[in-house]
Each structure stands twice: as structure tokens, then as C-alpha cells.
C-alpha positions in Angstrom: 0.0 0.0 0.0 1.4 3.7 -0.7 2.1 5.1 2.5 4.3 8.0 3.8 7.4 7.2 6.3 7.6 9.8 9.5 10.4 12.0 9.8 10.9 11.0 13.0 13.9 9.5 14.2 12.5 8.5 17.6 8.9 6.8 18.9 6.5 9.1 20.9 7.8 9.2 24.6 4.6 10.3 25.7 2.8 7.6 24.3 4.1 4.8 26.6 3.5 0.9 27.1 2.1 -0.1 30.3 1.3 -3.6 30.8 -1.8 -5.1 32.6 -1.0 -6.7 36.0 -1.9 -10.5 36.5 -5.7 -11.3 36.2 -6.8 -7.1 35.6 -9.9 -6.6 33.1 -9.7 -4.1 30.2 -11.9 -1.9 32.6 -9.0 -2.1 35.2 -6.4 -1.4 33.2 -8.1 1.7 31.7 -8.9 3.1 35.2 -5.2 3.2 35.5 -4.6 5.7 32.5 -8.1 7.4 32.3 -8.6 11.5 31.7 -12.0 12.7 31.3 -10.9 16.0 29.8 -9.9 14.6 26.7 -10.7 12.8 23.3 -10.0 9.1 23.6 -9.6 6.6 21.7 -9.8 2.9 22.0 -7.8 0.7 20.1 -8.3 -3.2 20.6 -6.4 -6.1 19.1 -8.7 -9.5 19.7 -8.5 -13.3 19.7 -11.9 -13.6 17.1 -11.8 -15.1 13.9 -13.0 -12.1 12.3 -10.1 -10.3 14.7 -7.7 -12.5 13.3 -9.1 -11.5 9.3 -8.6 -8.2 10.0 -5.1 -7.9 11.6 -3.8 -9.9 8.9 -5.3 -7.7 6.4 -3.6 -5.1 8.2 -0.4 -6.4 7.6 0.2 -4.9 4.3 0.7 -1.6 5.8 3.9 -2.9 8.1 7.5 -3.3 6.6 7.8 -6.8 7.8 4.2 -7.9 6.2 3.7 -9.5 10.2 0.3 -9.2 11.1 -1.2 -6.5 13.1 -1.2 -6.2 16.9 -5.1 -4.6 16.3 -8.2 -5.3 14.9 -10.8 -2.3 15.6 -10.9 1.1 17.5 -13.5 3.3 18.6 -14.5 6.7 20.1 -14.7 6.7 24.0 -17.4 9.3 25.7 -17.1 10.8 28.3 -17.3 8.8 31.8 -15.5 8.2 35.4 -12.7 6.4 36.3 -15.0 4.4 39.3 -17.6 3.2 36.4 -16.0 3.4 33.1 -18.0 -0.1 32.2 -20.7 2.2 32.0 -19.3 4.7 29.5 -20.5 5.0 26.0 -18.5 4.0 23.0 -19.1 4.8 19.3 -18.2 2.2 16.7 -18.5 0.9 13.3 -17.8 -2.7 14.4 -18.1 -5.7 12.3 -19.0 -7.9 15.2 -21.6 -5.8 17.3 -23.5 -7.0 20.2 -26.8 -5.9 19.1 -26.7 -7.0 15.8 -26.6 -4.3 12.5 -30.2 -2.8 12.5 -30.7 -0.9 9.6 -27.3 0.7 9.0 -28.0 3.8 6.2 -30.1 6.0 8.8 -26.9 6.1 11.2 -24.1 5.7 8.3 -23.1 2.8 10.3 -22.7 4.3 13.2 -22.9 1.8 16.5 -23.4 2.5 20.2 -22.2 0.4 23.2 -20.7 0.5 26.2 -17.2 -0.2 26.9 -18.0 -3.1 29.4 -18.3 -4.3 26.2 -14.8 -4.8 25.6 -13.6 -5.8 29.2 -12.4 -9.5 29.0 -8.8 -9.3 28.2 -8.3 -12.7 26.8 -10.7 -11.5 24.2 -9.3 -8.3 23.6 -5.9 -8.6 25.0 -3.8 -6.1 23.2 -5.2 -2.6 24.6 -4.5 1.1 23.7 -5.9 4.4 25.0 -4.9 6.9 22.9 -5.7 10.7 23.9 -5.8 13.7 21.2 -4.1 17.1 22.2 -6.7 19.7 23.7 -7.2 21.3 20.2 -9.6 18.6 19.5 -12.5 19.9 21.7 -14.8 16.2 23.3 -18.2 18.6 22.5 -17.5 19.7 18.7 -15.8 16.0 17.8 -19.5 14.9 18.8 -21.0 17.7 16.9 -18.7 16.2 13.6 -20.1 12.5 15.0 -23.6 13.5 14.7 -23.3 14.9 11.2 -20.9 12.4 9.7 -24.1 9.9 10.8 -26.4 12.3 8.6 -23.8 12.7 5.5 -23.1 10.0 3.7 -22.0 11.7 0.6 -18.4 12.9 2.7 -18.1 9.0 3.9 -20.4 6.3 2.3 -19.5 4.1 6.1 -21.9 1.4 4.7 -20.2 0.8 1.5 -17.3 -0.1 3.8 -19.1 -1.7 6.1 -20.5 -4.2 3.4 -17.0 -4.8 1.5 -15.4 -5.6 5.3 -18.2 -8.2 6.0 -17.8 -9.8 2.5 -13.9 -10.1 3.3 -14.1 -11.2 6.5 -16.9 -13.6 5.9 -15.1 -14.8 2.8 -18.0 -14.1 0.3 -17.0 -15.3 -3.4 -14.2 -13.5 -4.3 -14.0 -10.6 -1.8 -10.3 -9.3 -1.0 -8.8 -7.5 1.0 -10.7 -3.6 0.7 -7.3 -2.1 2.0 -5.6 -3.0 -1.3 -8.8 -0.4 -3.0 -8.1 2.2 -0.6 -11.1 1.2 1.2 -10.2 1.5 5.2 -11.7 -0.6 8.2 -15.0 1.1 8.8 -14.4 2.4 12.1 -11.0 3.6 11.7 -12.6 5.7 8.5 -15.3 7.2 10.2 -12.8 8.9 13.5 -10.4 9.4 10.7 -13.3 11.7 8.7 -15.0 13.5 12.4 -11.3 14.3 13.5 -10.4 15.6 10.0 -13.3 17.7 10.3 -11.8 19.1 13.9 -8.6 20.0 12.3 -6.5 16.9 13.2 -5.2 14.7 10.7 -5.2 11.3 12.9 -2.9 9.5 10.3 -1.0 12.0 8.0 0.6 8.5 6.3 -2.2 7.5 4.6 -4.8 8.4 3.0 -7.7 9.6 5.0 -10.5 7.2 3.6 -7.8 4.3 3.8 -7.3 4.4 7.6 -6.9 1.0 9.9 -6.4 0.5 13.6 -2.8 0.1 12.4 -2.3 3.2 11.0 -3.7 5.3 13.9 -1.4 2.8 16.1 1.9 4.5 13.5 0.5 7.3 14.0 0.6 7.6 17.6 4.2 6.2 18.0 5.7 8.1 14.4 4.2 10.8 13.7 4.7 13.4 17.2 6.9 15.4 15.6 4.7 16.1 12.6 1.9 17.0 14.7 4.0 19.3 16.8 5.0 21.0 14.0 1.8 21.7 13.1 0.9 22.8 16.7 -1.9 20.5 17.1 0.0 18.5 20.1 1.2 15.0 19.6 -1.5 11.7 20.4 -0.8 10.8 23.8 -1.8 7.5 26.1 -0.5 4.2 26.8 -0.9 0.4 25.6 -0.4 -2.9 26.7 0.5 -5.5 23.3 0.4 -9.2 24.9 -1.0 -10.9 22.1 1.4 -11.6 18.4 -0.2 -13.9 15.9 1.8 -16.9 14.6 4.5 -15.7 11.6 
């Protein structure tokens, strides 16, 4: 895939790994690095078959063609540290919990909770990634709530469809990547931060963007976002979990 290498000739100190201690949930660990002043982000590497689709698909955007340490992200609300099980996530998943409804009237847009996502042998590779303060939690879901009523800046659903045909193996799907076409939910926070002034993976085309290349993002691309005084991603992750090579 045509992508741009950062400049950078060292990762993002202030995006550090922190591993989970013996036996914590997702919800534990999270506790541990939670602000509730600031846009987060979830990224999430599981143990699913469809997990496992997408993080090889992925690996077409590393140098090493290994497979990806993640397989979705999504857009944290706002919550507390004593009951973030409770606090709402936003999502184009390919595997959600309540099934798919009747995607066109919210452009694929999903709602869950993030207890959702708290069993770490499911999901054991975890990220919380935090944009700089120029990204504003009240207009980012302002941009949410009109990317869900525009479908001409982001057709989500065309994504969504081409993903589920991939993943599902349906005739001869491959891999939407290779067209350009990103992972749905990566896509849609790539478009609502866009529209906030941050460019969440300057290496890649915008309608192209993966888990993966918000993950390069965060640890590359600091000093390109400094220099563009946005502020660099911050956070922490925990990677556990490498698939077989």
C-alpha cells in the first residue's frame, strides 16, 4: 500500500506501554490511565476469527508484512474512572452486540458500552490513545452527529458491506485495504477528526485508515503533529498478544 514514512527518528515518549498486572480486566487497566478532559480513543487487538481476518489484512501496511497487533478502535465518551463499564463507545464494528439494524439511517454508526470490551483474553492487546486539547470532546461529537447524517463525505456502509464480504469470505472478496477502502471504524474517527482540524494519520490516505495506521500514527508521527501545533497523540498500551508468523 502507498504510504508516507515519518520523519521522525524516535517513537512518541509520551505515548508509553504499560502492561496489565496479573488477572486485571480491560476496565482495570483503563482506570489506571483514564482522563475525562480529553478525546479518547480505543484501540483493541482480539483473539476472534474475524479479529484475526482483520489484523492480517492489516499487515500490508507494516515493513515486515507480520500481522497486526489490532483489529478495531473506537471513540470513547465521556465517563469516570470508578464506572467506566458504564461509559458510551461509538463504533462501526463488524461484530456488534446488538446486531446491525438498519445501518443507512446512522451511516453505520454503533453504540455500546465499553463493558463491552472488558475481558482481556478477548481483547488482549489494549491502547488508549488521547488527542491534544485542540480537539474539543463537544465539537468532535457535533462532527459525530453529522458524519451519521452525510453520507455523501463517507459512504461508512459501502465499507461496512466490502469488510463483512472479506471477512466472511464471500466469493471472491479481497482484502478492501488493497482499493483504498479502510476498516470502517478507523474511516469514520479518521473523517470526524479531520473535520476538527487533526489529521489522525498524516501517512495514509484519510478514507484508507486502519487500527494500524492510527497505532503508526501515535508512536511516528509526534513530531509532525508538533510541527503543526496540534500537540502530539498521547496515552498508553499494553501489546500481549502476536499472531503466529
Amino acid at each position: 500500500m502507498p504510504t508516507l514514512s515519518s520523519r521522525a527518528k524516535s517513537i512518541n515518549k509520551e505515548f508509553t506501554e504499560r502492561k496489565r498486572a496479573r488477572g486485571e480486566t480491560n476496565i482495570e487497566w483503563l482506570s489506571s490511565h483514564w482522563w475525562d478532559d480529553r478525546v479518547a480513543l480505543l484501540l483493541l487487538g482480539g483473539t476472534g476469527l474475524v479479529d484475526f481476518r482483520l489484523r492480517v489484512a492489516q499487515s500490508h501496511l507494516r515493513n515486515d508484512l507480520t500481522p497486526s497487533h489490532w483489529s478495531h478502535v473506537a471513540l470513547m465518551g465521556q465517563g469516570e474512572a470508578k464506572d467506566l463499564a458504564t461509559t458510551p463507545v461509538y463504533e462501526i464494528s463488524l461484530t456488534p452486540a446488538e446486531g446491525f439494524g438498519f445501518p443507512p439511517a446512522s451511516n453505520g454508526v454503533q453504540k455500546t458500552v465499553l463493558g463491552k470490551y472488558a475481558d482481556a483474553k478477548n481483547f488482549p492487546n489494549i491502547a488508549i490513545l488521547y488527542l491534544p486539547a485542540s480537539v474539543a470532546p463537544k465539537q468532535l461529537m457535533d462532527s459525530l452527529g453529522r458524519f451519521q447524517q452525510q453520507r455523501i463525505v463517507l459512504d461508512a456502509v459501502q465499507l461496512l458491506v466490502a469488510w463483512l464480504a472479506y471477512v466472511w469470505g464471500a466469493g471472491r472478496a479481497g482484502n478492501p485495504l488493497l482499493d483504498g477502502m479502510g476498516i470502517p471504524s478507523s474511516a469514520m474517527l479518521e473523517t470526524v477528526t479531520g473535520a476538527e482540524g487533526f489529521d489522525l494519520t498524516p501517512g495514509l490516505e484519510s478514507r484508507a485508515s486502519c487500527p494500524e495506521a492510527i497505532w503508526q500514527s501515535a508512536r511516528w508521527w509526534h513530531d509532525y503533529h508538533k510541527e503543526n501545533k496540534e500537540g502530539a497523540i498521547t496515552g498508553a498500551f499494553c501489546t500481549t498478544h502476536y499472531l503466529p508468523t
